[in-house]
C-alpha positions as CSV (number, residue, x, y, z in Angstrom):
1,X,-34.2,8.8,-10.7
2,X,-30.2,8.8,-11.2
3,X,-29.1,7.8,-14.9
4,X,-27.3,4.9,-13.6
5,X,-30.4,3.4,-12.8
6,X,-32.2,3.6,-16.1
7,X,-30.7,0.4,-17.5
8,X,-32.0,-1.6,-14.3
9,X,-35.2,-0.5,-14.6
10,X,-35.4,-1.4,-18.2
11,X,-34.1,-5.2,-17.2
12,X,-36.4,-5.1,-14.5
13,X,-39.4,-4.3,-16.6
14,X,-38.1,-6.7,-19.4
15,X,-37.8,-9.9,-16.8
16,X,-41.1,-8.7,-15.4
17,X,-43.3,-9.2,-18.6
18,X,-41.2,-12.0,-19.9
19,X,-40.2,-9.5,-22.8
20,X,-36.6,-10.3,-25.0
21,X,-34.7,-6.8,-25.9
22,X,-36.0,-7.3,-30.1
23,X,-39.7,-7.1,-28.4
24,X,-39.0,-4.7,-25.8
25,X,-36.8,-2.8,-27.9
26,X,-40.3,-2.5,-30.7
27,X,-42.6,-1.8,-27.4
28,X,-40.2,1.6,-27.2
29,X,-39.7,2.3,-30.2
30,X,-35.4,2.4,-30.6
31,X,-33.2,0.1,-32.0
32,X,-32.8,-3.3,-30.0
33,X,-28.7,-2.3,-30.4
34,X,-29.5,0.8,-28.3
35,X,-31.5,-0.5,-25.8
36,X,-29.5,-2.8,-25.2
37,X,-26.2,-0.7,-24.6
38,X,-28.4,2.2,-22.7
39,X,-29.4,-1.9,-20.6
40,X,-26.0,-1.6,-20.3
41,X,-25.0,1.4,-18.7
42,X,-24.7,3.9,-21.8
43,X,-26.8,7.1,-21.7
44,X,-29.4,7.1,-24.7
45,X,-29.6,10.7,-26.7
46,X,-33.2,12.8,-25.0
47,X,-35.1,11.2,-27.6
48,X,-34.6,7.9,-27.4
49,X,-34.5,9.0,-23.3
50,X,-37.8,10.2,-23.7
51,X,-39.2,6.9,-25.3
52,X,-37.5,4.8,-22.7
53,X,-39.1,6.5,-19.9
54,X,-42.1,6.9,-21.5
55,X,-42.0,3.2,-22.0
56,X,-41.2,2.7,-18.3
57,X,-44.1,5.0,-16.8
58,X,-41.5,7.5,-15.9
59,X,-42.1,11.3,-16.1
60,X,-38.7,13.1,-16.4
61,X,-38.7,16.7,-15.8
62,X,-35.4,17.4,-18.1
63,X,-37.0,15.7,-20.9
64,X,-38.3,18.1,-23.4
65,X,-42.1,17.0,-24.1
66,X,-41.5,17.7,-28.1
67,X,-38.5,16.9,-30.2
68,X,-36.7,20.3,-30.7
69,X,-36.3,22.3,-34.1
70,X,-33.5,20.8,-36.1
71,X,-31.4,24.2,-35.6
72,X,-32.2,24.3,-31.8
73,X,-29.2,22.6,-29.8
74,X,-29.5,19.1,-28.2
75,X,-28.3,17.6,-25.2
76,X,-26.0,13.8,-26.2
77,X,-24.0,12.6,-23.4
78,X,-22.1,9.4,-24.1
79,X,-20.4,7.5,-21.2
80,X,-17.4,8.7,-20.7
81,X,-14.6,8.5,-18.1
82,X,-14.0,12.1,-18.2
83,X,-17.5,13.0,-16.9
84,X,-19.1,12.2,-14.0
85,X,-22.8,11.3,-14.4
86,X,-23.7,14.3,-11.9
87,X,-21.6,16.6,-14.3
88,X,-23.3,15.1,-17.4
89,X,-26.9,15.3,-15.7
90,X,-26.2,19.5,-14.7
91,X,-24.6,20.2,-18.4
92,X,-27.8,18.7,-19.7
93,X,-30.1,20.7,-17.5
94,X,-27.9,23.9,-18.4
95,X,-28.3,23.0,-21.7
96,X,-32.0,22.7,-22.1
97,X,-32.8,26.1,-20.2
98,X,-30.7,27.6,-22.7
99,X,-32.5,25.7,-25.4
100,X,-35.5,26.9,-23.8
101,X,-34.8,30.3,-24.3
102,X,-33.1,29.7,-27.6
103,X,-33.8,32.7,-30.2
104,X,-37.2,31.2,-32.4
105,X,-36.9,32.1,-36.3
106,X,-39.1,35.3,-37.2
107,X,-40.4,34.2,-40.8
């Protein structure tokens, strides 16, 4: 699924159960504010991502299946004009694998 379709699925899946953003928005668990601008066009941060697809019966390979460590780098793409979405969708993949293989702490 391309990122540029994410917010017309979620308005899709909103008119289809009748549901306004505040309920959808509680259904996902994110700000009504975010859904909304990711409705818009605006690329949400992984997790909120994550919770959106989650929400729209989507299974995302490039979506980590646990939130990361907070010292283990994360992938945030805003939209921008200086980024094309197929720039910002490889940098992102490029960025989990090297998360995947990120250095764990030996305690």
């Amino acid at each position: 699924m391309p990122l540029e379709d994410l917010g017309r699925l979620i308005l899709a899946k909103r008119n289809a159960s009748g549901l306004g953003i505040r309920a959808a928005a509680r259904e996902v668990g994110i700000s009504h504010g975010t859904l909304a601008r990711v409705e818009k066009g605006f690329l949400p941060d992984l997790e909120n991502y994550e919770k959106i697809c989650r929400w729209l019966g989507i299974r995302e390979q490039a979506v980590p299946t646990q939130s990361p460590a907070p010292n283990i780098p994360q992938v945030h793409f805003r939209r921008e004009k200086t980024a094309t979405a197929d720039t910002a969708a490889a940098l992102a993949r490029m960025i989990i694998a090297a998360q995947a293989s990120w250095p764990k702490d030996s305690k």
